[in-house]
N, C-alpha and C positions, 0 to 999 in steps of 0.2 A: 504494500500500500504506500504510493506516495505521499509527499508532503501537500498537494492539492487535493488530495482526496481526504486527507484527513483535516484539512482546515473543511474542507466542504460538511462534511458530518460534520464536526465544530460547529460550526453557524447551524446545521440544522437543530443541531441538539440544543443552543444554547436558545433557539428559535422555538421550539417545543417545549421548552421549560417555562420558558417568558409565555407562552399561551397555560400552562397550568397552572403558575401564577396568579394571571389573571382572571381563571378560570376559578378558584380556591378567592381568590378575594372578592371577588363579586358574588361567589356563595354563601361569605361566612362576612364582611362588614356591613352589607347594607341591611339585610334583616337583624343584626346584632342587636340592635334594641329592642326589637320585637320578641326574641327570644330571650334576653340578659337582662333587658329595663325594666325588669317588677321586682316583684316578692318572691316570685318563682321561677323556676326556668321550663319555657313554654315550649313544647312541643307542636310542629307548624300543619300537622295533619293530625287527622283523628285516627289513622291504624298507627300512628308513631306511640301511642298512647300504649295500643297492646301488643307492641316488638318489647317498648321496653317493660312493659309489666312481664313478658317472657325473660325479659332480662336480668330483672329483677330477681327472681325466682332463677333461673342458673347462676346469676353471677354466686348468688348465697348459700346453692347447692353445686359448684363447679366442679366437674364439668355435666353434671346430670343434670337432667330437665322433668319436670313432671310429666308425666304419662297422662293425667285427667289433670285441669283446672277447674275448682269450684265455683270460682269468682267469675269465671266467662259469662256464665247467664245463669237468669233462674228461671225453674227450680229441676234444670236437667245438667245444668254445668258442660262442658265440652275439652275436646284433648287437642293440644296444641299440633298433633300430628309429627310425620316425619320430615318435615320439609320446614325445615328449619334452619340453612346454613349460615342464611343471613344473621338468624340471632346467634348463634353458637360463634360467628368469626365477628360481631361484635364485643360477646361477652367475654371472650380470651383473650379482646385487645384490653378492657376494662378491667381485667382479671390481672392482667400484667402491669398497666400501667398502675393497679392499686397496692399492687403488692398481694395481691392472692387475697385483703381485706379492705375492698373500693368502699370509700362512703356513698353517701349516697347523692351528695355532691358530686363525688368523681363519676359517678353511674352517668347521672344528666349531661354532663358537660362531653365526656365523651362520647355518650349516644346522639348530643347535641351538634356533634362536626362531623363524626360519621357520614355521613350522604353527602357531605359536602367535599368530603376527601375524596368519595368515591366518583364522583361525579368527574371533581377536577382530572382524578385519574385516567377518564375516558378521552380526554384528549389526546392520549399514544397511541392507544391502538388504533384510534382514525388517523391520527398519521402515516402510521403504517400501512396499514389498507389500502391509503390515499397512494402511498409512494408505490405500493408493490403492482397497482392497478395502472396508475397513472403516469408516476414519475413525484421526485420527491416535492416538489413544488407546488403541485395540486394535493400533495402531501399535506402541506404547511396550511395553506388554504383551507381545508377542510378543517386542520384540527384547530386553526382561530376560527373556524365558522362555528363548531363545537361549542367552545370555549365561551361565546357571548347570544346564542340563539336562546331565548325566552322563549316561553311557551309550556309546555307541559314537559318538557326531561328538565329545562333548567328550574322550574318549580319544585319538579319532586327530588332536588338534590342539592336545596337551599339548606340552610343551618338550622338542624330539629326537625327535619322533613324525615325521621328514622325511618323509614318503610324499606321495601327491598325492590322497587321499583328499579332504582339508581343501581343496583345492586342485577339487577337482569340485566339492564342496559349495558352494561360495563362486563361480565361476563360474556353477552352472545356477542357484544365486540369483540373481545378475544378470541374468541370459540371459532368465528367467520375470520376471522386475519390469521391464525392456526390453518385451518380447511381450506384458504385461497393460499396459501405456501403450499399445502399437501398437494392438493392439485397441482400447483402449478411447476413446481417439480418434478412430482410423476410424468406429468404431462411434456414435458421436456427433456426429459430424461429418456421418455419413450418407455417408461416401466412394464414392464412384463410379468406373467409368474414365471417364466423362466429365468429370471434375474433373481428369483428367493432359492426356484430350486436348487441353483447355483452358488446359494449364499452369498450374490455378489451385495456384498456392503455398500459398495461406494455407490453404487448407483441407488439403493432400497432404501441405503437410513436414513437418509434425510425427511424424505415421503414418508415414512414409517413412525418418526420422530412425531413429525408435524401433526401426523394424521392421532400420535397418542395424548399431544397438549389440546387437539380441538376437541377429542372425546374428554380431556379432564374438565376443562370448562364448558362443553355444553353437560356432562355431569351433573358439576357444580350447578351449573342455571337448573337442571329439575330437582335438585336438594334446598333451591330457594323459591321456587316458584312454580303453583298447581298447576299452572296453564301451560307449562314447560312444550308441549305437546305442537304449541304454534314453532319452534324452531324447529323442532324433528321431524315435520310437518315441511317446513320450507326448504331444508335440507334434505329429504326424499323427495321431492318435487324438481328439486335442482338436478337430481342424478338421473334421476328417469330420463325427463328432457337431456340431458347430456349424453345421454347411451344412444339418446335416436339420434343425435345430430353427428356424432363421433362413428356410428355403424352407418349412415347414410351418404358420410362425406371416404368411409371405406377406410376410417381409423380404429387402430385397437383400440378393444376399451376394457382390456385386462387393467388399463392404471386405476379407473374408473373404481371398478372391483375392488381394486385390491385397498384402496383409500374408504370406498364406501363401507363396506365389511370392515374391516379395522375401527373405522369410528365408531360404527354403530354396535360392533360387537363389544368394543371397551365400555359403551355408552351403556350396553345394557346390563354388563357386570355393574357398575356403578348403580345402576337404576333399584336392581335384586340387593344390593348390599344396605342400599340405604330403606328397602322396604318401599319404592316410590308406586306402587299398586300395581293390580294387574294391568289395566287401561297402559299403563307405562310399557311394562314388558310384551305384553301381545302386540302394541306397537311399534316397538324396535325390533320384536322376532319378523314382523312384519317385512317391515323395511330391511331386513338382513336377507330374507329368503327372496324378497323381490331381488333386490340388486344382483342377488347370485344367480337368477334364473335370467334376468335381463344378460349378464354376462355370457350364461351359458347358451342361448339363445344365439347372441350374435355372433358367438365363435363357430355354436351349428350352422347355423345361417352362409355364414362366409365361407366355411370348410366347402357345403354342397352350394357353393356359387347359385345359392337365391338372390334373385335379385333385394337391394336393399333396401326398395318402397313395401317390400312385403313385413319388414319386419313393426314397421306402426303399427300397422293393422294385426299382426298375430300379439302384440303387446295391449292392445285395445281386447281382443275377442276374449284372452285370458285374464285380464282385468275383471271383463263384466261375467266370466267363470267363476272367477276367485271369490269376488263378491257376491254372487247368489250360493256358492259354496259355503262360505262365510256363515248368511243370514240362514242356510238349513242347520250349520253346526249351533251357531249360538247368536241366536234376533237380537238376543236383549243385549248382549253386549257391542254388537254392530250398531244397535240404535244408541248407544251412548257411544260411539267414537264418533259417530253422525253427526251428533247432538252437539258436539264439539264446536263444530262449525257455525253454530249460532252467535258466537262471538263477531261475525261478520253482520250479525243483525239482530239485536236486540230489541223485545218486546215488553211489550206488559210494565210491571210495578217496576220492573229494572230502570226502564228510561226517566223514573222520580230524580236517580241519583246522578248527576251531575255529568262524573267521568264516563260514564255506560253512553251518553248520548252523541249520536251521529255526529262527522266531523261539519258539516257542510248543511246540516238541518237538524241543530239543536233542541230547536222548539218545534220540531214540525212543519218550518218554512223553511228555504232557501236562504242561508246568512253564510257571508263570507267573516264573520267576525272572529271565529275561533281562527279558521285559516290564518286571516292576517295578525293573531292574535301570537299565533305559535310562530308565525313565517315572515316580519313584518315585509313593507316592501317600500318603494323610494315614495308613491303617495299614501297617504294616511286614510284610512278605514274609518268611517262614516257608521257607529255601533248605532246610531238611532234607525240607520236606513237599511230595510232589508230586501232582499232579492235580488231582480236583475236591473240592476239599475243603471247607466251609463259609468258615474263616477264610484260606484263600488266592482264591477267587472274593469276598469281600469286600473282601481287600486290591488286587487287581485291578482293581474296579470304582471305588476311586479313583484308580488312576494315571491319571497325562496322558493315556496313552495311550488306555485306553477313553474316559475325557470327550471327548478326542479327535473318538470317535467321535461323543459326543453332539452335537458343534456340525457335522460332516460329514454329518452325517446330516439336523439343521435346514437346513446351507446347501443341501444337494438337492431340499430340501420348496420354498425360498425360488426356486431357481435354475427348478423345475418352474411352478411356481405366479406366481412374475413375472417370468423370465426375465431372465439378467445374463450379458454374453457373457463377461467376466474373470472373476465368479464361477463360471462352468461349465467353465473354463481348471484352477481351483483345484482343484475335484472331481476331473477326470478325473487332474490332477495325485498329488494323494492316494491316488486310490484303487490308481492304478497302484505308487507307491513304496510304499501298505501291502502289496500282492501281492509283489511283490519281496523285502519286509524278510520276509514270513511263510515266505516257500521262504531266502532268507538271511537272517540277523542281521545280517551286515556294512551291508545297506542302512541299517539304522536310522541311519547316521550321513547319510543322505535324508534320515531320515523326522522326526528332531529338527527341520527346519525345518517340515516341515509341521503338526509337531506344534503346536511354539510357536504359528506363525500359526493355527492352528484353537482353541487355548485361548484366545489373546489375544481372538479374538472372543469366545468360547463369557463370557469373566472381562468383557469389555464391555457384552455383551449385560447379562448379569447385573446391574452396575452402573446400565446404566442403567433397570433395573426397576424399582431402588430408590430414583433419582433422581439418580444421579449426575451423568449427561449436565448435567441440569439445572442444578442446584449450579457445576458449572465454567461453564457458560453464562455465570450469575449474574454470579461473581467475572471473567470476564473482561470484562464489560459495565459493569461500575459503573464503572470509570475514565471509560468514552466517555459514557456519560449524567452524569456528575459536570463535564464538560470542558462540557456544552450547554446543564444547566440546572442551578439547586438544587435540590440534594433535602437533606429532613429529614436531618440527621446523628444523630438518634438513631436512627432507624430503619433506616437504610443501614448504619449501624456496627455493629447489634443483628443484622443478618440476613446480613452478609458474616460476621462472628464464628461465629452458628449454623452457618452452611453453610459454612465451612472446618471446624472443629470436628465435621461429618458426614461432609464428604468424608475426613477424616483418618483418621477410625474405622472408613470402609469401605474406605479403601483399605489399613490395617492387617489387617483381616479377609481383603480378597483377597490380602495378601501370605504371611499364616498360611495359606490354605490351597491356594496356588496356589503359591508361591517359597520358603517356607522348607521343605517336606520336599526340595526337592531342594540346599541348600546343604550338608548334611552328606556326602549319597553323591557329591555334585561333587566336596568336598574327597577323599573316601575314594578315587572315582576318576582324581583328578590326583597326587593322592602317591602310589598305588600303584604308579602305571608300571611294569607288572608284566611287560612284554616287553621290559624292558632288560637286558642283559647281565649277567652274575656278574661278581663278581672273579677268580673262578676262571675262568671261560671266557676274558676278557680276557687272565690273567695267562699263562693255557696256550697263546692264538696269540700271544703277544708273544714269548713262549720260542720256538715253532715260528718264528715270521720270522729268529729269529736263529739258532737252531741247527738249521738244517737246511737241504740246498743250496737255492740259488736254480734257479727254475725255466727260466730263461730266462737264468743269470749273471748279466744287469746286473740291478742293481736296479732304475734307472729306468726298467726296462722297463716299469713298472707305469704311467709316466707318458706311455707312446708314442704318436704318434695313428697311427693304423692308418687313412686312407683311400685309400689307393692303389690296394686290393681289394675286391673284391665278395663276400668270402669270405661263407661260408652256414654254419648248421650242420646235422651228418648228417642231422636229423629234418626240414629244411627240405629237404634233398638227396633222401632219401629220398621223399617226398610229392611233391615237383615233378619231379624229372629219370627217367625211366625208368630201367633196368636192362637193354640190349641180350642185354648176355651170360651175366647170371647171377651171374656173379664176386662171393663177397662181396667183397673187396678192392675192388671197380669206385668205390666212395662216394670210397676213402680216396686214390683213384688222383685224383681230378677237382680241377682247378685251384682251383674255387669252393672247397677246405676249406684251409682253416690248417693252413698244415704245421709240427705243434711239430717244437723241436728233441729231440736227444738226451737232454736233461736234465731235459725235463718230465715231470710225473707230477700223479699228480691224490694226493689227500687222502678220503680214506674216514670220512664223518660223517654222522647223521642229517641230512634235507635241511632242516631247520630251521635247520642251521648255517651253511649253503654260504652265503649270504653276508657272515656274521662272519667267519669264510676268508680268501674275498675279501678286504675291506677293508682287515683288521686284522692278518692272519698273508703277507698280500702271495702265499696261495698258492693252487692250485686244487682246489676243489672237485668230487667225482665229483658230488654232487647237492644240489640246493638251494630256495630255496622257490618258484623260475618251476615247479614239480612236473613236468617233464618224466619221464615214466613210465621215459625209456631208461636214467636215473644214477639216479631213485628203485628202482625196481623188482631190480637188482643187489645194490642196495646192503641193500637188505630179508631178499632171499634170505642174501647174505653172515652177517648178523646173526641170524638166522635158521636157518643150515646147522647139521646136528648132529654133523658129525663133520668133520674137520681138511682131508682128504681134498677133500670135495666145495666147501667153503670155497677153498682152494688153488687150484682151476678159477676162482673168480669175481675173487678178487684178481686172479689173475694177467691176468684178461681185461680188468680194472680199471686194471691199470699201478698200482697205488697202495699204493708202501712204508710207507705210515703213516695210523694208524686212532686217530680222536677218539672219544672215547665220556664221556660221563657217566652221571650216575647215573639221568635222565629216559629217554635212550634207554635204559638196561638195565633200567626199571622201568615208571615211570608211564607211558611211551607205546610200551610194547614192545608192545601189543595194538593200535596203529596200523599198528609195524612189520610185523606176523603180516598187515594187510589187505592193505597194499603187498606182501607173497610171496604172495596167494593161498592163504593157507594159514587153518585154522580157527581160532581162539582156544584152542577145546574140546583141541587140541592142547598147549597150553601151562597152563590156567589154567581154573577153571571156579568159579561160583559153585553150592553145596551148600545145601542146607538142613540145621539142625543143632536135634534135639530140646535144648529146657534151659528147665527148670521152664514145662511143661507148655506151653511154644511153641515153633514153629520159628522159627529164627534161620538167617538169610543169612551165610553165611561160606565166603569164596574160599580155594581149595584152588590150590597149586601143581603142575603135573604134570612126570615128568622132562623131556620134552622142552622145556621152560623152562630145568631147568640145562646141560642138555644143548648148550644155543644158544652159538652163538660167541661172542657179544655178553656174553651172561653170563659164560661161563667165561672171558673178557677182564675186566669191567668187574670180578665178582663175585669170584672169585676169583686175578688175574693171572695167569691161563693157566697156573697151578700144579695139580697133580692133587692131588685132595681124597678121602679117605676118611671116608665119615660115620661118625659116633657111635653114631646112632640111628636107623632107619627107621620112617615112619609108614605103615602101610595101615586104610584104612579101606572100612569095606561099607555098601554104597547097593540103597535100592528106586528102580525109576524109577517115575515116576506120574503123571498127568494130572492138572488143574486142571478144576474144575465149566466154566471159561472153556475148555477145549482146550489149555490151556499145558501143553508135559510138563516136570515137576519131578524133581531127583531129592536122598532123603530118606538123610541118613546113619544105619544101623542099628547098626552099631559102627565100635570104633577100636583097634589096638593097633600100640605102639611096640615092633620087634624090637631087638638089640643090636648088629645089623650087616646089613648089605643081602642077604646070601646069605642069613642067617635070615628074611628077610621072603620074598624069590625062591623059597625052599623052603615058605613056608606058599600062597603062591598057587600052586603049581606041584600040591598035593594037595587045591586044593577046586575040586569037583565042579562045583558050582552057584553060581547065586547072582553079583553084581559086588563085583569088589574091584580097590583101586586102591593103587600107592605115591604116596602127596603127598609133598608140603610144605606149609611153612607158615610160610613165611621167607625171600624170595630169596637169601638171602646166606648161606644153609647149607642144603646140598645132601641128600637122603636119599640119595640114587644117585651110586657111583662113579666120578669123570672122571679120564681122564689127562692127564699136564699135555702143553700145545702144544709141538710140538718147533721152531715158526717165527714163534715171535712173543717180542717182548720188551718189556717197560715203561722205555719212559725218560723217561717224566715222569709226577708225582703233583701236582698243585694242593694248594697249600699250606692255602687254604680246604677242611675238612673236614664230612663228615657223619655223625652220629652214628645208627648203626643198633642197634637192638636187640639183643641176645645176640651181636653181631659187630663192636663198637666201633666205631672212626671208619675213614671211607674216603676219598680226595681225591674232590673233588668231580667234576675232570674227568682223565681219565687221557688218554696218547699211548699208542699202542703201535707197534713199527716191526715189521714184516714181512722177514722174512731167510728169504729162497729160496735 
């Protein structure tokens, strides 16, 4: 290695470092206060809550983990499972750094940079990628594109962002930069199995190497993540299409073989060792016996000179074989690796949650907002305006994201037309994590890497149109030609000057319009950490942990390892173990469940909060965000119930003398709650069109069954009966849209002085709709009585200031007295 090649690495190394940096500081200073500035240290998502309560519990029992947690939910508890890496390679960093006895200080604060670290970390291996696909240049490119792209990866791997999001991302980068060297060596190499028969080393180990760190880490990614199944998934999809395109173009595809088998065969030792389920291993035996029949296939194939359009089609017939083979051996587990595939389209109560909702039709319309939210581009996104609109399909077509598409779209012309097996790895890569990110958003913290490496070529390519290539060429060759012969120093000094002084200008210009629209929304989305806890919320389960009995008497019970049992919970009980006799009682009877003691009870909260509970209040939640329908679904109706009466049944079925509520569950996401009871919106809440100065206007109407809801006459009024002032009723036409949409048009409005005077005007007309609203959660048109079994003992001190209704605590308790 010369001395040019090693200043070259030099600058790139010292080049990639300077992007982790920056990568590392923009995840850990700008949120800093959001996380460090209280009483407490805040965790910026709500599963960071229950990593580190897994934490908690190994760090105290290290390196064992419990087998059942009680504290997950009530009154069935749930086991943390085997797919755990993420917490175990947090709690051995916190384990070491404490000295084998971390406070619990040290616990937060390192679980607090975590994500952050990991995150920055992913800037190497897209470099790598970038350079081994690209060149190293588009290298660099990518991994600063990495390094400051907002959106959903740089969110989930800000400071306290604990989950193991960051933690996927970062591994299937490595796993894909492993697997693009295997290949591309085999592939160049011209591997054979007559090169192993032979023991030829020099040619095998490399490939063979490579092929055993991409099996380590796609491992690793299914011992951290259930859904592991989408990389093994994209990485069997990649080989197939590579066998047809390698036996059609009349290339061996013994390399093929010999890389796909290896992976998948290490992958699945790994799979069996860690216990990752059948679904796991019937899928990698899967993928192992395909590859090796796709192999064997096309060495038949070629031996008896068939032609090589026949072999699609004999790969397709035994396909739809295999698969009807499949579903007469075993339906029910074909219909769950099927089922799999719903992650491309999410239905039902799923789309309440946020991350689940489509990339590109959030709410069910056309919005480019998350796009440009995650991809910014040189114009600015317009979030009031949605669809097709001129100036939002322009701001669009410069994010990342579609450019994106521009260079994906060249690499397929490239990959068609001259063929590239790593490059055809890349595609199929892409295209699969943009299908995913488009049925969820949550993928996009995928898709940011595919992003970066597809712009870093797309900003290369470009560069080197202009001459860039050339230019650094230039400047790195004049030293070695200065070292061999003379050359004119005036002319050598006059054209290194020019050509840095060009290069400098373009690559200002690539940074204008490639890197600086996304540093402001980076900053705007590392400081906003906008799923970390209230003070209010904090300060209300700090009160609950202390004033209120212990679940279990000891304290430490929080800290106990539970392996002694194979306990299960009910929903796993129910699904696996029969039902001989019927008995409902039969679940609670069977040794596999946790038998609480007397003193336990569970905690009544939107499941958004169940694992702040957990954590932080040391107590049990009836539901929380693993969305298990058996503690959601209760708990919806509960909040939801309209009279005191049918309420009293679900508590009481609940065990659960005490009910969290703020102001989000009794408002902004009480139309989540209505999806969770199966019940209509239209029952609580309806948007109106409202004639005013010669337009309609869209304005949401309250209905009583909104005040009427438990949840309300808790949060809204503290279960005090309330006499209104003034009742509103208003009258509507219903109508169609030229589109089929039916509307409906407010025709008038009058305010009665009391609700019997309203009851008595609708009770005498004939015709026509009329409705009592509101127009206010916090003041009722309809009279309630106050609860005779509920009582407020706690108000958060943190307050929210409502219109015509003054301030209310942010988060209330209420204790339930039967």
């Amino acid at each position: 290695m010369n001395s040019s090649q090693v200043r070259s690495k030099l600058i790139m190394g010292i080049i990639v470092a300077l992007f982790f940096g920056i990568a590392l500081f923009l995840r850990t200073y700008f949120p800093y206060d959001r996380v460090f500035g209280s009483d407490w240290i805040k965790f910026t998502s709500n599963d960071a809550y229950y990593h580190m309560r897994l934490v908690d519990n190994l760090v105290h029992n290290f390196p064992h983990l419990s087998s059942f947690d009680p504290y997950s939910i009530y009154p069935d508890g749930g086991g943390p499972g085997n797919i755990r890496f993420f917490d175990w390679l947090l709690a051995s960093i916190i384990w070491v750094i404490g000295w084998g006895a971390p406070t619990e200080h040290t616990i937060d604060v390192v679980g607090a940079y975590f994500p952050a670290v990991l995150g920055a970390l992913t800037v190497i291996p897209v470099y790598f990628i970038g350079r081994e696909l690209f060149g190293r240049w588009a290298g660099v490119l990518a991994a600063g594109l990495i390094a400051l792209l907002p959106g959903e990866f740089l969110g989930r791997s800000i400071l306290g962002f604990t989950d193991h999001h960051v933690a996927e991302t970062l591994f299937t980068t490595v796993a894909i930069l492993f697997l693009i060297l295997a290949i591309k060596t085999a592939s160049q190499r011209q591997l054979t199995f007559g090169h192993l028969k032979r023991r030829d080393w020099t040619t095998s180990l490399k490939p063979v190497i490579y092929s055993l760190l991409a099996a380590i880490f796609l491992g690793v990614y299914i011992f951290t993540f259930l859904g592991a199944l989408l990389f093994i998934f994209i990485i069997f999809v990649y080989f197939v299409i590579q066998f047809i395109i390698d036996h059609l173009k009349g290339k061996s595809t013994d390399y093929l073989c010999l890389v796909g088998v290896s992976l998948f065969s290490i992958t699945l030792i790994f799979s069996l060792l860690i216990s990752a389920g059948r679904i796991y291993s019937i899928s990698l035996i899967t993928a192992l016996l395909t590859l090796a029949s796709l192999s064997a296939i096309s060495r038949l194939m070629t031996k008896k000179k068939i032609k090589p359009a026949y072999y699609p089609l004999t790969l397709v017939g035994l396909g739809i074989a295999g698969l009807g083979l499949f579903y007469l051996v075993s339906p029910t587990l074909l219909s769950s690796m099927l089922s799999l595939f719903s992650i491309f389209r999410p239905t039902g109560a799923s789309l309440t949650t946020i991350e689940t909702q489509p990339f590109l039709f959030p709410q069910g319309n056309l919005s480019f907002a998350v796009a440009s939210g995650n991809f910014p581009g040189l114009l600015p996104h317009d979030p009031k305006v949605t669809g097709l609109t001129f100036r939002n399909i322009l701001s669009f077509m410069t994010t990342t994201f579609f450019l994106s598409f521009i260079a994906l779209g060249i690499l397929i012309y490239l990959v068609i037309k001259q063929g590239s097996t790593e490059k055809t790895l890349v595609v199929v890569w892409s295209l699969v994590i943009v299908a995913a990110t488009l049925g969820q958003r949550r993928f996009a913290y995928y898709l940011a890497v595919n992003v970066a490496l597809l712009i870093g070529y797309l900003s290369w390519q470009v560069l080197s149109l202009v001459g860039f290539k050339e230019l650094t060429a230039k400047i790195v060759e004049t030293p070695r030609k200065a070292a061999g012969r003379r050359a004119s120093p005036k002319k050598s000094g006059f054209d290194i000057t020019l050509s840095r002084t060009v290069a400098v200008l373009e690559v200002l210009i690539l940074f204008f319009v490639i890197f600086f629209w996304n540093i402001q929304p980076a900053i705007e989305t590392a400081r906003r950490a906008r799923f970390a806890p209230s003070d209010a919320w904090l300060s209300a389960l700090s009160w609950m942990k202390e004033n209120t009995p212990e679940p279990f008497d000891n304290p430490d019970f929080y800290y106990q390892l539970e392996a002694s049992h194979n306990y299960r919970s009910r929903d796993w009980l129910e699904r696996s173990v029969p039902n001989p006799s019927g008995d409902p009682d039969f679940y609670s009877q069977l040794a596999a469940k946790h038998k609480y003691p007397e003193s336990a009870y569970g905690v009544v909260a939107w499941w958004d909060y169940g694992y702040w509970i957990t954590r932080v209040a040391h107590r049990i939640p009836v539901a929380n965000p693993s969305q298990d329908p058996k503690g959601i679904i209760p708990v919806a109706s509960f909040f939801t119930s309209q009279d005191e009466k049918s309420a009293k049944v679900i508590i009481g079925e609940l065990d659960s003398p005490y009910i969290i509520i703020d102001s989000e569950t009794a408002v902004s996401k009480f139309w989540a709650i209505t999806v969770w009871a199966g019940k209509e919106q239209t029952e609580f809440f309806e948007v109106l069109l409202v004639p005013e100065e010669n337009r309609l206007v869209a304005k949401s109407f309250i209905y009583p069954g909104y005040y009427r809801s438990l949840s309300t006459r808790l949060y809204n009024f503290d279960g005090k009966a309330v006499t209104p002032e003034g009742t509103l009723v208003i009258s509507y036409e219903e109508r169609t849209t030229q589109g089929g949409e039916p509307i409906k048009i407010v025709t008038d409005s009058q305010t009665f002085p009391s609700y019997e005077e309203a009851e008595a005007y609708l009770s005498n007309q004939e015709s026509g709709n009329h409705q009592i609203v509101g127009t206010n959660p916090f003041i009722s048109p309809v009279p309630l009585e106050a609860l005779e079994n509920y009582k407020l003992i706690y108000g958060s001190d943190d307050t929210l200031t409502v219109p015509d209704a003054g301030t209310v605590p942010a988060v209330k308790i209420f204790e339930y007295l039967d």
